[in-house]
C-alpha positions as CSV (number, residue, x, y, z in Angstrom):
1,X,-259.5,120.0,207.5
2,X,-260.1,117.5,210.5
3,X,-258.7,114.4,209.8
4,X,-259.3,112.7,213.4
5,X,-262.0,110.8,211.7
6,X,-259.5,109.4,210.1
7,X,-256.8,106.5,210.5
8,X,-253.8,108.5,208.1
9,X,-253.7,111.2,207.0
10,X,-250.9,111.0,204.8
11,X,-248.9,107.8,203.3
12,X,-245.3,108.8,202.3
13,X,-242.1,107.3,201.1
14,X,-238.4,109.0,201.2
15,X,-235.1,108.1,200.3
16,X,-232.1,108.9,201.5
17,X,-228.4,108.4,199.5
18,X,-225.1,110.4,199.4
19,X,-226.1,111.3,195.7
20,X,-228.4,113.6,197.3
21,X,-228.1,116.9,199.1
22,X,-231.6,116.4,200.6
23,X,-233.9,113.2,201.8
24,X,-236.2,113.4,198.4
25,X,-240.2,112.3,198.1
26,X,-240.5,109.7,195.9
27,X,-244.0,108.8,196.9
28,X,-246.8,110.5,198.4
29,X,-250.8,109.8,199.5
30,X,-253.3,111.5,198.9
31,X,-251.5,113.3,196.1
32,X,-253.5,116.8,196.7
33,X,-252.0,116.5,200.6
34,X,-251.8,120.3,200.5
35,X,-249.8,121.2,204.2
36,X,-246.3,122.0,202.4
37,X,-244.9,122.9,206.0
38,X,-245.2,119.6,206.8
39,X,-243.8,118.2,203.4
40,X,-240.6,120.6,203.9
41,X,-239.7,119.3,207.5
42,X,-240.8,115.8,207.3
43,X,-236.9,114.4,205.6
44,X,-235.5,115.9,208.2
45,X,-237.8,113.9,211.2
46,X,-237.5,110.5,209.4
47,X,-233.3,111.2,208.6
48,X,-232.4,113.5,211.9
49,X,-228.5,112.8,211.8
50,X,-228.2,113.1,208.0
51,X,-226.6,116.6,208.5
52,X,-224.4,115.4,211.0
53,X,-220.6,115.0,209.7
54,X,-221.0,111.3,209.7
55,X,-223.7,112.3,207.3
56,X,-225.6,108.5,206.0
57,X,-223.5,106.5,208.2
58,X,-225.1,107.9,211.7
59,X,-228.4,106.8,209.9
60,X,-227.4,103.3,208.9
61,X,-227.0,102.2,212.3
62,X,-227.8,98.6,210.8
63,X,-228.6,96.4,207.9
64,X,-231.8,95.0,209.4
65,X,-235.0,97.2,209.4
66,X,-235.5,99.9,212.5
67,X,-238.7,101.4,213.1
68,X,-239.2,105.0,215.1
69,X,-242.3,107.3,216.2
70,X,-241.4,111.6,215.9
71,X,-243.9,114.2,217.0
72,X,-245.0,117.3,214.6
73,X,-246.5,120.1,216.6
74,X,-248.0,123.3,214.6
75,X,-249.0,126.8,215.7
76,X,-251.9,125.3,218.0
77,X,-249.9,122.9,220.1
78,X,-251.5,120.2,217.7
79,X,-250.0,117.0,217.5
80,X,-249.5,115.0,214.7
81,X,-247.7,111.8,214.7
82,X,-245.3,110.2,212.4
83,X,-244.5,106.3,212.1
84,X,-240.7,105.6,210.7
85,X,-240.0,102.5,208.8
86,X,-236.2,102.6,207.5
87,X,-234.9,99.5,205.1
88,X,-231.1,99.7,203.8
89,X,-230.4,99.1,200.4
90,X,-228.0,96.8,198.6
91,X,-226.7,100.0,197.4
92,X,-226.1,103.3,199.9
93,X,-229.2,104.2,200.1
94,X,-231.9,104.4,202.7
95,X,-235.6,104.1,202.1
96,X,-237.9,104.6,204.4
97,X,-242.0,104.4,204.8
98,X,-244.0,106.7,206.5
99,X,-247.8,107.5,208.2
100,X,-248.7,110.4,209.7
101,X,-251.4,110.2,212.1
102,X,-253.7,112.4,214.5
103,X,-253.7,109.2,216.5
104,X,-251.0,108.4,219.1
105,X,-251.9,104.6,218.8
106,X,-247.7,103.3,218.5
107,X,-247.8,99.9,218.6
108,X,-251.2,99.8,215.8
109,X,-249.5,102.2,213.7
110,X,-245.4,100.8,213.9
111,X,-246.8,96.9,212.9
112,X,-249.6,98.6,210.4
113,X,-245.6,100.0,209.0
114,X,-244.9,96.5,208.7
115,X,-247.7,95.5,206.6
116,X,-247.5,98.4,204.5
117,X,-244.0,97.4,203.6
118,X,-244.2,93.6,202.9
119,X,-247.3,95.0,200.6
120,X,-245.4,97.3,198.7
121,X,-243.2,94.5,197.5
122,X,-245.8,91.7,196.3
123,X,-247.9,94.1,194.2
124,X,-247.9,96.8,191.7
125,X,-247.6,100.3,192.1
126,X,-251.2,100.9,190.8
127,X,-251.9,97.9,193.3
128,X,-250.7,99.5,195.9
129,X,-252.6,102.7,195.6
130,X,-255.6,100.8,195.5
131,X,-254.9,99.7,198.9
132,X,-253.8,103.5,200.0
133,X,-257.3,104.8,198.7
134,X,-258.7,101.6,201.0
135,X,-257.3,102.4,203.9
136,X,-257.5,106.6,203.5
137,X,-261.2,106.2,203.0
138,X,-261.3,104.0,206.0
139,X,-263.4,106.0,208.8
140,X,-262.8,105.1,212.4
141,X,-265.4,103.2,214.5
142,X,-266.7,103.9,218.0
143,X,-263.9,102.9,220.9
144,X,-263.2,99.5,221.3
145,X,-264.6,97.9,218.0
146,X,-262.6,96.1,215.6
147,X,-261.5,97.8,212.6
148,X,-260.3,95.2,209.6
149,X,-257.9,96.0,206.7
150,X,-258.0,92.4,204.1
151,X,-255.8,93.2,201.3
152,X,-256.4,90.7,198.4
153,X,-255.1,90.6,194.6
154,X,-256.9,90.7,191.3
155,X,-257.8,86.9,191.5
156,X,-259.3,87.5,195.2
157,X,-256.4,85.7,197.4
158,X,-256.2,87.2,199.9
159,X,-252.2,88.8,200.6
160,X,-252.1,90.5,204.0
161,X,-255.0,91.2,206.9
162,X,-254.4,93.8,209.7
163,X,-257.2,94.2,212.5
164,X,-256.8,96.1,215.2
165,X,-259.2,97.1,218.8
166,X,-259.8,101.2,218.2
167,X,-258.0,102.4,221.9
168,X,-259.9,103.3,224.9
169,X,-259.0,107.1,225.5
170,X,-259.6,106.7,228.7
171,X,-257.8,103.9,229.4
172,X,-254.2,104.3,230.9
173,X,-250.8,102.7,229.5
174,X,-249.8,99.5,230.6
175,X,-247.1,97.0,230.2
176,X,-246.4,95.3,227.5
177,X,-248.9,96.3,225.4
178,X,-247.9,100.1,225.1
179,X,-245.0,100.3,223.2
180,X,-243.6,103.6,224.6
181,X,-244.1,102.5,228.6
182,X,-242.8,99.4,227.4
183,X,-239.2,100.6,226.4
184,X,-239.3,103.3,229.1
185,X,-240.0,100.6,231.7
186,X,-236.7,98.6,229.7
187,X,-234.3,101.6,230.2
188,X,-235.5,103.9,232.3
189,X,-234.8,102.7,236.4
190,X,-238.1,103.2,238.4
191,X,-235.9,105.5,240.7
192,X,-234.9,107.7,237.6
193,X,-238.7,107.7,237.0
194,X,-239.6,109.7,239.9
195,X,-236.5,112.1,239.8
196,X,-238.1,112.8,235.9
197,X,-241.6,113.1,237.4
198,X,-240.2,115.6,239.9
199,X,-238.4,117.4,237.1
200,X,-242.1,117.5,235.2
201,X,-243.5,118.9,237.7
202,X,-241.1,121.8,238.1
203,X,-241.6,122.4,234.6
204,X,-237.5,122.2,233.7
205,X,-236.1,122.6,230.4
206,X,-235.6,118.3,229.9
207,X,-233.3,116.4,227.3
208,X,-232.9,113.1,226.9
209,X,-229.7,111.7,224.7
210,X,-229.6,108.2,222.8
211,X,-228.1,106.8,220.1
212,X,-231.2,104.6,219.2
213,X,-234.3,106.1,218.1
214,X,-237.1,104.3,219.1
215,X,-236.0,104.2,221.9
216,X,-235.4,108.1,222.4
217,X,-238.8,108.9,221.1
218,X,-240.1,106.5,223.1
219,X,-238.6,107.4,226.7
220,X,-240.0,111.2,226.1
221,X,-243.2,110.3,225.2
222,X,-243.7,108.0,227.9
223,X,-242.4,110.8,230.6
224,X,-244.8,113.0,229.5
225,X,-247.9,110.5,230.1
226,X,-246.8,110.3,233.9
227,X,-248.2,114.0,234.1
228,X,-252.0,112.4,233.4
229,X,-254.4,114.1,233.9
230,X,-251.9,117.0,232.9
231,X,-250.1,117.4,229.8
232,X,-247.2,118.9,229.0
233,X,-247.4,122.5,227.9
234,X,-244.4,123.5,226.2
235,X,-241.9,122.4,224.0
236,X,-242.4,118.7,222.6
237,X,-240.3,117.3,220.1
238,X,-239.4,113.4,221.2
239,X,-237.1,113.1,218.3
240,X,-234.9,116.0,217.8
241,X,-233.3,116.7,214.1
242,X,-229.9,118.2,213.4
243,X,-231.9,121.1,211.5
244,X,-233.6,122.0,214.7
245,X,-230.7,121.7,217.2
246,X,-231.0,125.5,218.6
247,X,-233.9,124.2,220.1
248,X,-231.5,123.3,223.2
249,X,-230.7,126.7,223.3
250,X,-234.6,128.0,224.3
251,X,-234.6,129.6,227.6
252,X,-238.2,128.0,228.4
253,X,-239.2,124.8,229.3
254,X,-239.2,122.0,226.9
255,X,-238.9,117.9,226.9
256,X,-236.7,116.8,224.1
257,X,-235.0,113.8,223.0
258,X,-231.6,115.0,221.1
259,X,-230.1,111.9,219.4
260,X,-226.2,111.5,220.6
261,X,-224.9,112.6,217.5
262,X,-226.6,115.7,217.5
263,X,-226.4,116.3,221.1
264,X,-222.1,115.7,220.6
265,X,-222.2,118.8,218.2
266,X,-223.8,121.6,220.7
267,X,-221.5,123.3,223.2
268,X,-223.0,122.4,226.4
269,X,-222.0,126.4,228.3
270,X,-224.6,127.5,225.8
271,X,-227.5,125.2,227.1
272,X,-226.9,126.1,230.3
273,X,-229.3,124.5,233.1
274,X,-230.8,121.2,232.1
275,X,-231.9,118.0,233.7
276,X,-230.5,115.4,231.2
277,X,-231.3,111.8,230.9
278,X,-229.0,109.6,228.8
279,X,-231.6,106.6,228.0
280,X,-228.8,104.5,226.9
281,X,-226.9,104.5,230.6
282,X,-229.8,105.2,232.6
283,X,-227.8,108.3,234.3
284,X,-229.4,111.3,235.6
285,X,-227.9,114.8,235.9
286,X,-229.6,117.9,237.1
287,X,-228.4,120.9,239.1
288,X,-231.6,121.4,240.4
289,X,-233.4,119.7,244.1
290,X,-236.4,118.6,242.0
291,X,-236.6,115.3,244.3
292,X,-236.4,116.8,247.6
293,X,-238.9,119.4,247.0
294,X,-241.9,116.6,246.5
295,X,-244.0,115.9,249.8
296,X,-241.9,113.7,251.8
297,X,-245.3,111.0,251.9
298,X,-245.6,111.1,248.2
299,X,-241.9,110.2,247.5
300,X,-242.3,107.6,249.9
301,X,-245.3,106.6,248.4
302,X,-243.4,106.4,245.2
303,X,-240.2,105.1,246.2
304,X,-242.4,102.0,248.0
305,X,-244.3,101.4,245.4
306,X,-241.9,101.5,242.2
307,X,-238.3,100.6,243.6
308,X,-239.5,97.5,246.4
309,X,-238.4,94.3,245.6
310,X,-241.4,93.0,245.5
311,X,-243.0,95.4,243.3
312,X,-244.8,94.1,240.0
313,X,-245.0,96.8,237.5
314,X,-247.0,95.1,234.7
315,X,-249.8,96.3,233.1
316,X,-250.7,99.9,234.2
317,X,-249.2,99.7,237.8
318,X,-246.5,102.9,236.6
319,X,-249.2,105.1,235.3
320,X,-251.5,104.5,238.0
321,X,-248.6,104.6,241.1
322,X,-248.2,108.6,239.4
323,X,-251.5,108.6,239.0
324,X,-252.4,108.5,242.2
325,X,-249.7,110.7,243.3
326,X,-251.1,113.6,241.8
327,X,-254.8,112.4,243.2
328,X,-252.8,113.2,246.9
329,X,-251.7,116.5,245.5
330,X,-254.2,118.1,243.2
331,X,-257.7,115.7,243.7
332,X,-259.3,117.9,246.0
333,X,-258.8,121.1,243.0
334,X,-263.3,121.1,243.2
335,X,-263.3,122.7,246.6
336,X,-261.6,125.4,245.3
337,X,-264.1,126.4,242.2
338,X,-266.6,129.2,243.3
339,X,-269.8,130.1,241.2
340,X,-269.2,133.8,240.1
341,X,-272.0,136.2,237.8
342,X,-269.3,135.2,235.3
343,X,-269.5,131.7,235.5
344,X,-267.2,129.2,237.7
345,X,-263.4,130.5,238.5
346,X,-260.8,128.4,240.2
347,X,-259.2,130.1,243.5
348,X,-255.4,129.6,244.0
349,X,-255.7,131.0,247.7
350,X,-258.5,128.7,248.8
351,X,-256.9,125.8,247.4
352,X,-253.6,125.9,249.2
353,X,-255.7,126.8,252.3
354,X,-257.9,123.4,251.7
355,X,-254.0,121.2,251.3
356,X,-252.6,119.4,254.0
357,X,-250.0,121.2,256.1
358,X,-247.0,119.5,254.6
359,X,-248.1,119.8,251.3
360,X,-249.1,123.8,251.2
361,X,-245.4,124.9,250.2
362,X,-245.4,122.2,247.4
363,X,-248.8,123.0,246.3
364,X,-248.1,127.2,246.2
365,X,-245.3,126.2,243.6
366,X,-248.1,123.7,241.6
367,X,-250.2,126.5,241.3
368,X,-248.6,128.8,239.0
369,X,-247.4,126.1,236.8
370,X,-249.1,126.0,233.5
371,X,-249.1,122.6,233.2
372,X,-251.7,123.0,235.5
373,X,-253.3,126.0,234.9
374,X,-254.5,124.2,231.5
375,X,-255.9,121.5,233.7
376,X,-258.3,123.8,235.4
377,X,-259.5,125.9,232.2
378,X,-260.0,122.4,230.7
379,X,-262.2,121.2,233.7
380,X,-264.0,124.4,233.9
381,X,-264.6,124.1,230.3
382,X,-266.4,120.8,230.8
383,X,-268.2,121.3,233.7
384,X,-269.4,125.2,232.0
385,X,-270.7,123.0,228.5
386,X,-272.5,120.4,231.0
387,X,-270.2,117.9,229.5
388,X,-268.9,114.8,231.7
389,X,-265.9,114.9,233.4
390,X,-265.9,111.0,234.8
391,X,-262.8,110.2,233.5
392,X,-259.8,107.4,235.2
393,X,-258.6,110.9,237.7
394,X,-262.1,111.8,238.9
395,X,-262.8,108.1,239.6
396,X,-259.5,107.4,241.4
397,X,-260.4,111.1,243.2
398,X,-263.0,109.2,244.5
399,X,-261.5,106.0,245.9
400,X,-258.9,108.3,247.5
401,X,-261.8,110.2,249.4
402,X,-263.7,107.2,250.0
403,X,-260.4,105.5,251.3
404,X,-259.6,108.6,253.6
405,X,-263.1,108.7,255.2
406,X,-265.2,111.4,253.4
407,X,-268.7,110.7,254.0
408,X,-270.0,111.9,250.8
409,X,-268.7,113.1,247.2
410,X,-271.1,113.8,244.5
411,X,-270.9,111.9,241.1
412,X,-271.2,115.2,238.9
413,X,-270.2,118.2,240.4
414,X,-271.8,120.2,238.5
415,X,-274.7,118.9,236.0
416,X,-276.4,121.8,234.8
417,X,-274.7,125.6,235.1
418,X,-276.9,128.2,234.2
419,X,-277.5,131.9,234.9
420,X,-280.3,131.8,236.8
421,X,-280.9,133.0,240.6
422,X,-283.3,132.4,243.4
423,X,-285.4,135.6,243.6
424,X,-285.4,134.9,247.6
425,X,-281.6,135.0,248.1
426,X,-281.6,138.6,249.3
427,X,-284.1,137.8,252.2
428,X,-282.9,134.1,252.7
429,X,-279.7,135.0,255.0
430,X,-281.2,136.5,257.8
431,X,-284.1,134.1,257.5
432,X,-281.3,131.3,258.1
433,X,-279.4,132.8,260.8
434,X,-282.2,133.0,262.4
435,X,-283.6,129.5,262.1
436,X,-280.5,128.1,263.2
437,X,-280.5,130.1,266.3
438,X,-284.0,128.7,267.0
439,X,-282.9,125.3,265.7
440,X,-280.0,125.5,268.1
441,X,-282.3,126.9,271.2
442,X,-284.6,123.9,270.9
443,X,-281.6,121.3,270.8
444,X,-280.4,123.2,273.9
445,X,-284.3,122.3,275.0
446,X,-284.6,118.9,274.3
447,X,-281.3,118.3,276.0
448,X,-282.5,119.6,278.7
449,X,-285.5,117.4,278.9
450,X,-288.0,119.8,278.5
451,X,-290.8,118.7,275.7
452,X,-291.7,121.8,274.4
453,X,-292.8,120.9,271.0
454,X,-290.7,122.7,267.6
455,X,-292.1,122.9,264.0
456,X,-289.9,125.4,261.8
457,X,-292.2,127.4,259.6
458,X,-289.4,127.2,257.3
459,X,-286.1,125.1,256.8
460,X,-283.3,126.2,254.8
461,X,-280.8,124.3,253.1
462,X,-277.6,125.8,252.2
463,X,-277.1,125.7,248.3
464,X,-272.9,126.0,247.7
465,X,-272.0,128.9,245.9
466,X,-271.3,127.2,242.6
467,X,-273.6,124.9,242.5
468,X,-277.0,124.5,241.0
469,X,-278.1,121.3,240.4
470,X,-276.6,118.3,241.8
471,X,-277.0,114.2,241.4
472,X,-275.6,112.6,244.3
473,X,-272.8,109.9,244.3
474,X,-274.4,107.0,246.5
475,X,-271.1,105.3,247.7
476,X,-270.6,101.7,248.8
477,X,-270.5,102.3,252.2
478,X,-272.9,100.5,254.3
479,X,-275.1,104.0,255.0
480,X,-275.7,106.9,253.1
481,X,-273.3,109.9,254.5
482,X,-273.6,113.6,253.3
483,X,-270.9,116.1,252.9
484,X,-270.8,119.5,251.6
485,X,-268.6,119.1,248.0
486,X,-266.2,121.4,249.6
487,X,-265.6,119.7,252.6
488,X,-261.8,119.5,253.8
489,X,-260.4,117.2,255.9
490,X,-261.2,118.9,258.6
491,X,-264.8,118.9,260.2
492,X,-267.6,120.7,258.9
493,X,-271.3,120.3,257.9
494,X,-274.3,121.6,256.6
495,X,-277.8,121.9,257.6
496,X,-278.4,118.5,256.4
497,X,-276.2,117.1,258.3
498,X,-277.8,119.2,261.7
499,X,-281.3,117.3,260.0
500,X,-280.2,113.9,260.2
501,X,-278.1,114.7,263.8
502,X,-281.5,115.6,264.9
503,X,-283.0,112.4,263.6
504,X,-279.9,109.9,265.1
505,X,-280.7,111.3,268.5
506,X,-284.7,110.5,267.8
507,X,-286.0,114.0,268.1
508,X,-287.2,114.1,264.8
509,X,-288.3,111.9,262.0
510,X,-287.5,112.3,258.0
511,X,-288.3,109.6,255.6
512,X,-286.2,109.3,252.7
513,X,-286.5,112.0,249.9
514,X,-288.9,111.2,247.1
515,X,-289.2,112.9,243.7
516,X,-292.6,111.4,243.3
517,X,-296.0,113.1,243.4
518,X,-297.6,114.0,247.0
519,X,-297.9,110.6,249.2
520,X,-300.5,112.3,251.3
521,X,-302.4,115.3,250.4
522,X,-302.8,116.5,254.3
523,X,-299.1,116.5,254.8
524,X,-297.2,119.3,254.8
525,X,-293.9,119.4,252.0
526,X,-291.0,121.1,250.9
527,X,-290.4,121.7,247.9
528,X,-286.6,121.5,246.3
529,X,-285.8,124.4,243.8
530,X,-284.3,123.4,240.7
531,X,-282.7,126.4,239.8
532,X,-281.7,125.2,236.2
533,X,-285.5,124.5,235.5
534,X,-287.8,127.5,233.9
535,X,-289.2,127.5,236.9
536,X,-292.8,125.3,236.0
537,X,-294.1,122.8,238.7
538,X,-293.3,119.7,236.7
539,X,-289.8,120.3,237.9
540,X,-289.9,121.4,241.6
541,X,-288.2,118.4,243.3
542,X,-290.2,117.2,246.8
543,X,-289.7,115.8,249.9
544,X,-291.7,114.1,252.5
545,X,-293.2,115.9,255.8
546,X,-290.3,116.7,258.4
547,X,-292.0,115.8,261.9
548,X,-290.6,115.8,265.8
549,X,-290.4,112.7,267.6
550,X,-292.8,113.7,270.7
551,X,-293.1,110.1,271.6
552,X,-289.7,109.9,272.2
553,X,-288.4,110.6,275.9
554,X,-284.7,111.0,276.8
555,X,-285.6,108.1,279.2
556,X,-285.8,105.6,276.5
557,X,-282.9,107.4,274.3
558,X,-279.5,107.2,274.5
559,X,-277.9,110.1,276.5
560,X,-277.3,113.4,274.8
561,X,-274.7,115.7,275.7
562,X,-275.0,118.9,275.4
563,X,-273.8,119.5,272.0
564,X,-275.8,116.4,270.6
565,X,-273.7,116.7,267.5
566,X,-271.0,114.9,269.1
567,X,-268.5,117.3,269.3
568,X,-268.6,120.9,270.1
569,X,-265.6,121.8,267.3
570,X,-268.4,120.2,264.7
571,X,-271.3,122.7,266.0
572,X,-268.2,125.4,265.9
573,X,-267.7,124.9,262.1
574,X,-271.3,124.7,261.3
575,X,-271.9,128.2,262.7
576,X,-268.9,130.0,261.3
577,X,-270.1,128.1,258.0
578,X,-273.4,130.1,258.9
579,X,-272.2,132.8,259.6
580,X,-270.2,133.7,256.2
581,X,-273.6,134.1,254.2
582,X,-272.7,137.7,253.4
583,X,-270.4,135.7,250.7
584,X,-273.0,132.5,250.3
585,X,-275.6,131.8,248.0
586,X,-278.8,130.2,249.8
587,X,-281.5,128.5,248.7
588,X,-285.1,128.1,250.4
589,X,-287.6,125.2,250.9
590,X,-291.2,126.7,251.2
């Protein structure tokens, strides 16, 4: 059953005393909850330490009330999350309140704990229960409305109210309203930060020790985040039991936080390699060169942005500094997707090949992570179901390009993938070699002064392998520049970009596309091919005549050069581009 809909999925309390060999159930809601697993295992998450020799005392850390968040993960890598409310007894006994939740909303769910508590002791049992069926019942609104809880008696007054925002899931972590950056940001050095970023992204088997809870669970959880728009693949339990201790032992790769008391009892020769972070020192240890292997630019990026003096990292600055880290690294992962009979598939190889020199060695080890590996079948997921992939990565992709110079990046890569082909792609390669050549020729022409006059019969536009329909991303830039999708850094262009060469140096004239029905019916037009339509007219995209400029002279022009493109590397590229079309897709305007 999908419970995302949602707010709890199950209401529980426990207790804890040395009368008992086990944490007991003394209260549970809905009654029919019917996952057992997670009823066997759940004492042991809200009591970790109560195996432990010091048995209750490592629990009763303190008289006043502590509150903690634990992660359960079943056979899917599904997460559910559990909110910890513990209250001491006069006696030696330990109560404790709990939520479980698909939701990973901490600071909502640990004060909703509170509310929950100070109910339970103003009303009656069969009160209470009212209030549980209240809130199960409860279904979740759209993102970012207000959801209200108003908890009255019988005579209407009204005891407790809880509202809360419903969480952006878009929307990035920030200071101080997260409660797990919050307490990361409190004990965790920015420096340590980036040596546990590093460790991430080697994909290292990671503990971190404390003797407090909340703030344990809290720490891991927040480390994991700073992998966004990854996530962490393997092992993930932020709030290790005693139960579950031989989890230190796994050979693969896991994030854990191991209280102290736990952590005291495992022989360390048997863990072997681990990078471990002890939360309450703020001390690092790893026998690995995780730092040093990181592009020297984005550690220095890092370093200047989290551990300067002057740096202000309130609100979502430490998400977002990471964040755009991994823009530098992995934001250009669309150049290498290529359109295939069986859909879109992600090249390693051409991906490397499109990095940066220094970053190429770093990159090669990125790759075969499956952190992410993930990433890209989730991204080729969306973008095979049409589905939007504008999330807070793709739009900071975009100010990093935009930032770096690209003259063009498209909105939606891909909007419509479907298996359909251009019956003319067989003949359209030669067709294009060969108005290039002629294309070229009359450049060489015109540059020489002569005024022959050129009309292509037809002009061909090159369609990229893996796309089929595309919206283009206007940018705020004060013209309009395009750029193939899987333009490097490096020069290159299409035959659009020849087009509107051709027009900057006058010897043609274009006016802007148009989508609307024919302007003038003695005009001659070509038509766009929307290969995701069935093919009728209504959807044949059209654009206005293409005419020379024979008023023009190179008198009353600026001078062109030879190669009027500016540079003869540029016309280089455009060729070899050309020239691979035994592996390219083309697409013709008739």
């Amino acid at each position: 059953m999908n419970n995302s809909h949602k707010i709890l999925e199950l209401y529980c309390e426990l207790q804890l005393d040395l009368s008992f060999k086990e944490p007991r159930i003394t209260k549970i809601y809905p009654q029919n909850y019917s996952d057992d697993e997670v009823l066997k295992i759940l004492g042991e998450f809200v009591f970790p330490c109560f195996r432990t020799s010091s048995t209750i005392k490592t629990e009763k850390t303190s008289n006043s009330p502590t509150s903690f968040s634990f992660v359960l993960t079943n056979i899917n890598k599904q997460y559910k999350y559990g909110f910890c409310r513990q209250d001491v007894t006069s006696g030696n006994a330990i109560n404790a309140i709990v939520i479980l939740t698909l939701h990973s909303w901490h600071d909502i769910f640990l004060k909703f704990l509170n509310v929950l508590s100070t109910l339970r002791k103003k009303v009656t049992d069969r009160q209470f229960d009212s209030y549980l069926n209240y809130i199960h019942r409860k279904s979740l609104p759209d993102e970012h409305k207000m959801v209200n809880f108003i908890f009255s008696d019988g005579n209407g007054i009204i005891l407790q109210e809880f509202c809360f925002k419903r969480p952006l899931s878009i929307a990035l972590p920030s200071i101080p309203e997260n409660h797990n950056l919050n307490l990361f940001y409190n004990y965790i050095e920015p420096k340590t930060m980036i040596e546990i970023f590093a460790a991430l992204l080697a994909e290292r088997r990671i503990i971190f020790i404390s003797n407090n809870y909340d703030k344990l669970s809290s720490c891991v959880q927040a480390s994991c985040s700073l992998l966004y728009p990854m996530y962490w693949q393997h092992i993930f339990i932020p709030l290790l039991p005693f139960k579950l201790k031989d989890y230190l032992l796994a050979p693969m790769p896991y994030c854990i936080g191991c209280p102290s008391s736990v952590f005291s009892l495992v022989r360390k020769e048997e863990i072997g390699d681990v990078v471990l972070i002890n939360c309450d020192t703020n001390v690092i240890t790893s026998p690995f060169s995780d730092i040093s292997d990181l592009p020297q630019d984005i550690l220095g990026y890092l370093k200047k942005n989290l551990t300067g003096s002057s740096c202000d990292l309130r609100g979502d600055r430490i998400p977002r500094i990471f964040l755009s880290a991994l823009v530098q690294i992995i934001g250009g992962y669309r150049d290498a997707i290529k359109y295939t009979e069986k859909g879109l598939k992600f090249s390693n190889e051409t991906f490397i090949e499109s990095q940066l020199p220094q970053y190429k060695s770093f990159v090669q080890k990125i790759v075969e992570l499956q952190v992410f590996q993930q990433f890209i079948e989730e991204r080729l997921m969306l973008m095979q179901s049409n589905s939007e992939t504008t999330d807070i990565f793709e739009i900071e992709v975009e100010l990093h390009e935009a930032k770096m110079g690209k003259k063009m990046k498209y909105k939606e890569f891909i909007k419509n993938i479907k298996g359909k082909t251009n019956p003319a792609v067989k003949n359209a390669v030669k067709s294009v070699k060969d108005t290039c050549k002629e294309l070229k020729q009359k450049i060489r022409e015109n540059s020489n002064r002569e005024k022959d006059k050129f009309k292509p019969e037809k002009t061909y536009t090159r369609r990229h392998e893996h796309i089929e329909s595309l919206q283009i991303y206007e940018t705020t830039f004060s013209s309009t520049f395009m750029e193939s999708p899987s333009t490097s850094s490096g020069s290159s262009s299409s035959d659009m970009n020849i087009l509107q060469e051709l027009e900057a140096q006058g010897i043609i004239n274009s006016s802007t596309f148009s989508s609307s029905s024919k302007d003038n019916e003695t005009a001659e037009e070509c038509n766009l091919i929307d290969l995701s339509s069935d093919g009728s007219s209504d959807n044949i995209a059209k654009f206005n005549k293409l005419t020379l400029n024979n008023d023009k002279t190179m008198n009353n022009s600026k001078k062109i050069d030879k190669d009027p493109f500016g540079s003869s590397e540029l016309l280089s590229d455009v060729m070899s581009e050309l020239y691979k079309a035994n592996k390219t897709n083309w697409t013709t305007f008739e």
